[in-house]
C-alpha positions as CSV (number, residue, x, y, z in Angstrom):
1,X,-86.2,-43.3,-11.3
2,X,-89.6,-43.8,-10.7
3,X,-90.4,-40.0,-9.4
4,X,-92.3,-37.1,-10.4
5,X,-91.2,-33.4,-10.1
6,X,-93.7,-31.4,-7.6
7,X,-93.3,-28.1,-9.4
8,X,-95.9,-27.5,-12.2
9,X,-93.8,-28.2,-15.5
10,X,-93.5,-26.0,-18.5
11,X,-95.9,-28.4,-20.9
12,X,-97.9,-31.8,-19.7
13,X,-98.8,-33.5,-23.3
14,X,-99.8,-37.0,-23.9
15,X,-97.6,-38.3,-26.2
16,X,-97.6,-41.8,-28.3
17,X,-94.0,-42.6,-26.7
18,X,-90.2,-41.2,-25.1
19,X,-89.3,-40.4,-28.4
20,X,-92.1,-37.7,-29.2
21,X,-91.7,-36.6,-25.8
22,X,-87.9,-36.3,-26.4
23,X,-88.4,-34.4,-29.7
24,X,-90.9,-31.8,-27.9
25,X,-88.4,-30.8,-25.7
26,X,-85.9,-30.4,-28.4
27,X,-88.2,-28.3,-30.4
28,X,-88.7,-26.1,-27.6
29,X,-85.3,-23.2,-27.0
30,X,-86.3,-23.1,-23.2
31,X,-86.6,-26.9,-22.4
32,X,-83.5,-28.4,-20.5
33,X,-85.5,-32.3,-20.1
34,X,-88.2,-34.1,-19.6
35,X,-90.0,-36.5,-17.5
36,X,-91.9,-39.2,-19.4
37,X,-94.1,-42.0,-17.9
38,X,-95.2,-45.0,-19.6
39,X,-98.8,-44.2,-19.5
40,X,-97.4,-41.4,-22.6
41,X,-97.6,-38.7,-20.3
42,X,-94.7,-36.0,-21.0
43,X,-93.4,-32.9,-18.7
44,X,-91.4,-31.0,-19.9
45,X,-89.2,-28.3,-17.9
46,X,-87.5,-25.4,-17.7
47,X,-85.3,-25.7,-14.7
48,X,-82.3,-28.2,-14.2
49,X,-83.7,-31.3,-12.2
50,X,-81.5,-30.6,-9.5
51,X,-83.4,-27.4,-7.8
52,X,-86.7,-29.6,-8.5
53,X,-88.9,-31.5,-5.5
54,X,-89.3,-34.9,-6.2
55,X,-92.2,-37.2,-4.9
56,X,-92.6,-41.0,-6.1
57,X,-94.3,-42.1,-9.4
58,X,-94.2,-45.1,-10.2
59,X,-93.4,-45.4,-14.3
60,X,-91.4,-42.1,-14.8
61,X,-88.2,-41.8,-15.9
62,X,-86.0,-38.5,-16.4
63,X,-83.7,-37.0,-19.0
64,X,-82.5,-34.2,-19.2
65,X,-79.9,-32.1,-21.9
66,X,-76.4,-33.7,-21.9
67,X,-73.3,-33.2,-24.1
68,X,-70.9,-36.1,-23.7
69,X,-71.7,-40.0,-22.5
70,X,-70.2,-43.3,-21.7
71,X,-72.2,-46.6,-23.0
72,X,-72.2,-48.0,-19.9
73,X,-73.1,-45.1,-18.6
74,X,-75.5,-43.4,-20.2
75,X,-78.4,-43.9,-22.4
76,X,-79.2,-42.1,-25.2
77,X,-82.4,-41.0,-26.2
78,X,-82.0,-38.9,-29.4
79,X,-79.5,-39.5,-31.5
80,X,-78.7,-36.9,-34.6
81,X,-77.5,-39.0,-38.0
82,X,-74.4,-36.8,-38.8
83,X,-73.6,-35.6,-35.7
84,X,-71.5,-37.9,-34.3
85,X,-67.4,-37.5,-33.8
86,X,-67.2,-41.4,-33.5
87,X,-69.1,-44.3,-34.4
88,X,-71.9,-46.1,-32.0
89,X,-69.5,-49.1,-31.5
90,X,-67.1,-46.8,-29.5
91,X,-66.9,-47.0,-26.4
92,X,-66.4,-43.2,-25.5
93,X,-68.1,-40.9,-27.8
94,X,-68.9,-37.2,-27.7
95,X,-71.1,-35.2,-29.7
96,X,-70.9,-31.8,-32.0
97,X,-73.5,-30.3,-30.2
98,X,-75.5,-30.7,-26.7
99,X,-79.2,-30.9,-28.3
100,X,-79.6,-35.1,-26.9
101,X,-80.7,-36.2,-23.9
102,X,-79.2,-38.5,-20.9
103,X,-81.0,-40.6,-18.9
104,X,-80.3,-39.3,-14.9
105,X,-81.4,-42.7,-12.8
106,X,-79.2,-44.2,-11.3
107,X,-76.1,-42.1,-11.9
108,X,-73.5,-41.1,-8.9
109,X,-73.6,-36.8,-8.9
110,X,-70.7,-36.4,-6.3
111,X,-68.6,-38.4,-4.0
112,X,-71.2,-39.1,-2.0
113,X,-73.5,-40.9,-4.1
114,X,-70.7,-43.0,-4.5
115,X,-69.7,-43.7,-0.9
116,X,-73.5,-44.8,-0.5
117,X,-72.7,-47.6,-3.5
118,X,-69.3,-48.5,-2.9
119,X,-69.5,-48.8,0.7
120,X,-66.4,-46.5,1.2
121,X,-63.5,-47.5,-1.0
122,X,-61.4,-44.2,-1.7
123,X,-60.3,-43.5,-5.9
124,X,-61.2,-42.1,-8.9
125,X,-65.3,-42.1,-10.1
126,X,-67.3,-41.0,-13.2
127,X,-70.2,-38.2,-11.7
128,X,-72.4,-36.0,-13.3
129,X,-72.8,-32.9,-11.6
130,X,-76.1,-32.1,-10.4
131,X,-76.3,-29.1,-12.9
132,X,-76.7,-31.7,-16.0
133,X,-73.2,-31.0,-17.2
134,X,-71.0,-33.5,-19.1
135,X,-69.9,-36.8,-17.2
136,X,-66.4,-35.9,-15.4
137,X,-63.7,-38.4,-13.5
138,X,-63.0,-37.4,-9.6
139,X,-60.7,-38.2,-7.1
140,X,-63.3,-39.5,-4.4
141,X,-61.8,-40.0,-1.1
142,X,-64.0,-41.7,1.5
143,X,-63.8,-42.4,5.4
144,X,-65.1,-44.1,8.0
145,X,-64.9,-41.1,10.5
146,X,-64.9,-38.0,8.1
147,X,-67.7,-39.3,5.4
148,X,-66.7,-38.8,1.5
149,X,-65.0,-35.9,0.3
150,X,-64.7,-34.7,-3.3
151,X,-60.9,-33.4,-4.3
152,X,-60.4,-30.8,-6.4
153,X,-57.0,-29.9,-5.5
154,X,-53.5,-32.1,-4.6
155,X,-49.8,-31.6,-4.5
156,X,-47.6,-34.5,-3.6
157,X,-44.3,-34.3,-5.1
158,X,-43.8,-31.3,-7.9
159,X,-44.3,-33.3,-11.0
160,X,-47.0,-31.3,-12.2
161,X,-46.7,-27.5,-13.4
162,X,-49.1,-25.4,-11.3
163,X,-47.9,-22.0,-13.3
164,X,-50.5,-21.7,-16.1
165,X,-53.5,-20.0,-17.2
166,X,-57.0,-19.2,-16.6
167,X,-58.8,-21.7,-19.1
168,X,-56.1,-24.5,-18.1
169,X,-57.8,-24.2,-14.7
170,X,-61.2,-24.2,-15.8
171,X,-60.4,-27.1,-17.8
172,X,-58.6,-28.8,-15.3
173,X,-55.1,-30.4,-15.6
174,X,-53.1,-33.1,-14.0
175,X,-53.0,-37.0,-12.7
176,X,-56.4,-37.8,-10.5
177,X,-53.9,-40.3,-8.9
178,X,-51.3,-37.8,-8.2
179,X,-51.0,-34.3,-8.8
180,X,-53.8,-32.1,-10.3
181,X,-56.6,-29.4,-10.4
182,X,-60.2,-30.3,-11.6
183,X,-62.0,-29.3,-13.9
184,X,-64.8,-26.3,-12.2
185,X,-66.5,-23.4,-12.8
186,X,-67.3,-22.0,-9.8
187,X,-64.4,-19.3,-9.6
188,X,-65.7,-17.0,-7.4
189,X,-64.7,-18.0,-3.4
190,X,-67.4,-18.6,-0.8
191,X,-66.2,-20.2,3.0
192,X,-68.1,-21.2,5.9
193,X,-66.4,-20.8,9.3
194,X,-63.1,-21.9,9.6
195,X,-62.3,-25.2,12.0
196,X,-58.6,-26.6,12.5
197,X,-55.7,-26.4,14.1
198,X,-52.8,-25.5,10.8
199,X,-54.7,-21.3,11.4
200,X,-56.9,-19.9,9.0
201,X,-55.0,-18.9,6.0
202,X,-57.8,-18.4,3.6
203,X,-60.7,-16.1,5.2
204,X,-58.7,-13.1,3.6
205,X,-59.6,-14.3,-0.5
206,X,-63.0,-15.0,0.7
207,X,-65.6,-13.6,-2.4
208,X,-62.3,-13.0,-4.6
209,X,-62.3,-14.5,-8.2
210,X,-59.7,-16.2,-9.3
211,X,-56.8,-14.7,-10.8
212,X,-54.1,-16.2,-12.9
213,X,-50.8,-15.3,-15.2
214,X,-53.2,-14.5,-18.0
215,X,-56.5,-13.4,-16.1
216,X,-56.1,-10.5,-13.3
217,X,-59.1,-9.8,-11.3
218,X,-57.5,-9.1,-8.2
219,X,-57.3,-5.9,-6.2
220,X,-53.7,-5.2,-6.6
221,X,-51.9,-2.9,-9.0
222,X,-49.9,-5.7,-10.5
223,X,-51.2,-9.0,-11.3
224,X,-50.8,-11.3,-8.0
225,X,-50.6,-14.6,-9.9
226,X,-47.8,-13.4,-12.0
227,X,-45.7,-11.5,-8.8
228,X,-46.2,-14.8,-6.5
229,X,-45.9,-17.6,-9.1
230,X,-49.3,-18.9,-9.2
231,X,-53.4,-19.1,-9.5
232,X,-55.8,-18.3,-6.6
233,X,-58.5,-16.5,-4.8
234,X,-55.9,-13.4,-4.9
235,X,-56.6,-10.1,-3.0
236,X,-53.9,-7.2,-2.4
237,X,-52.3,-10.4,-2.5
238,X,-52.3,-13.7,-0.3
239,X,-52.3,-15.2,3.0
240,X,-52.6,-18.4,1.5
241,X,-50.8,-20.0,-2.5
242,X,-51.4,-23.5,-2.7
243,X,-51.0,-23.3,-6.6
244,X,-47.6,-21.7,-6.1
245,X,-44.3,-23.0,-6.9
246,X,-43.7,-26.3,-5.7
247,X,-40.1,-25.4,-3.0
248,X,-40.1,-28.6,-0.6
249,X,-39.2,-26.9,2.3
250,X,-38.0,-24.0,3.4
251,X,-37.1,-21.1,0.7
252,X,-35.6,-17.9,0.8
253,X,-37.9,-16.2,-1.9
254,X,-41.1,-14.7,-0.1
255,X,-44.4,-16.1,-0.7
256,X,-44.0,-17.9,-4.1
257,X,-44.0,-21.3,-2.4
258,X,-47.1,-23.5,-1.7
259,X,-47.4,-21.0,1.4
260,X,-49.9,-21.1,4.2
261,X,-49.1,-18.2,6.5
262,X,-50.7,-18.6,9.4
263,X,-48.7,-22.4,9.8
264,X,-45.4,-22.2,8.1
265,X,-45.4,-18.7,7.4
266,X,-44.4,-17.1,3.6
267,X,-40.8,-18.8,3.7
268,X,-41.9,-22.2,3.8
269,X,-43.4,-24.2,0.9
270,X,-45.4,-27.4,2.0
271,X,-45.2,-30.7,0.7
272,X,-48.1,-31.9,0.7
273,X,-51.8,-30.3,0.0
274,X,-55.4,-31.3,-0.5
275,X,-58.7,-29.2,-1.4
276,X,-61.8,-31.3,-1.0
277,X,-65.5,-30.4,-1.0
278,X,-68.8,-32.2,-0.2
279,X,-72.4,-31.5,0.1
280,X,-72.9,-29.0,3.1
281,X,-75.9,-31.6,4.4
282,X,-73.7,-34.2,5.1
């Protein structure tokens, strides 16, 4: 990684090596990683490394609290005798609790970071997210003209059941190469400005949570999700159902469809959606 936080970090020890460094962090309730540089200097922090400023240091590497890894992914820095669901000659192991540490060079944290090392070939990626979470696969779909885009949403064809519950979404379901929802926890709805030319069918649910068969947070008297056969940003209720029941075409029940209004109107299910996000920088 070679790079140094600027912000002042929680405790600066000289240490004998990564490991001691490692095991003050662990001892500490407050510490999500450390920075450790070969000279046996150790920093550890508070914050997640991805609201930190970085400047170069040559010698430093980062790691920072992790719960699942890949071996030829991740390196593992503590390891816990006991604690292990698998053995080390697996090649996908995950751990019985998040106490180790994951080195963060190196590693793609959206769709982005993997545009810049694939040089723009569209499909499905490992990433960490920036927040030091566990390693995820994405649908990553890159172009020329448009940049890389993250997708957290697709409909192609009805094969996947869109009707379930709260946790199934926040768990995420599906086929990255088909049909699916991913895995997020941001639930709560924040937009820019709209741009386009299919209308603006989603303004209305802006700052809604998310509301499904078995989780009503929405502002109506009965539970939108249930009522219009599906999971969204629900208010009194939709302009807009992309989780709704898959009709292809044209359907006489109103607004249970994969509906947007201001297109096709609440009689018309479409055949085809996508949700993507990517870094507002870009």
């Amino acid at each position: 990684m070679d790079l140094k936080p600027v912000e002042i970090p929680t405790q600066q020890l000289n240490v004998s090596s990564k490991m001691v460094c490692s095991t003050k962090c662990y001892n500490d309730v407050t510490c999500t990683g450390f920075f450790y540089n070969y000279d046996g200097r150790c920093s550890t922090f508070s914050a997640r490394f991805h609201s930190l400023t970085f400047v170069n240091e040559t010698g430093t590497q980062a790691y920072e609290h992790g719960g699942r890894f890949h071996q030829d992914i991740w390196t593992v820095e503590r390891r816990y005798e006991g604690k292990w669901d698998c053995n080390m000659t697996d090649s996908d192991c995950s751990f019985l609790q998040e106490d180790i540490f994951v080195e963060v060079s190196g590693v793609p944290t959206d769709c982005y970071d993997v545009m810049l090392s694939v040089a723009g070939t569209s499909g499905v990626y490992t990433i960490v997210s920036r927040d030091g979470g566990a390693p995820i696969n994405v649908s990553c779909e890159m172009s020329s003209s448009k940049g890389s885009w993250l997708v957290i949403q697709r409909r192609t064809n009805g094969l996947e059941d869109f009707y379930k519950k709260w946790k199934e979404y926040k768990d995420g379901f599906g086929d990255l190469n088909n049909e699916f929802w991913l895995e997020q926890d941001y639930f709560r709805l924040s937009l820019g400005d709209y741009s386009g030319d299919a209308g603006d069918s989603l303004s209305q649910q802006n700052g809604y949570r998310f509301t499904a068969k078995d989780v009503d947070v929405d502002t109506s008297k009965s539970n939108c999700a249930r009522k219009y056969h599906g999971a969204w940003w629900y208010e009194n209720c939709h302009d807009s159902n992309l989780n709704g029941q898959y009709l292809r075409g044209t359907h006489s029940s109103r607004a249970v469809g994969v509906n947007w209004r201001a297109w096709r109107g609440y009689n018309y299910s479409l055949k085809r959606t996508e949700m993507k996000i990517r870094p507002m920088q870009f």
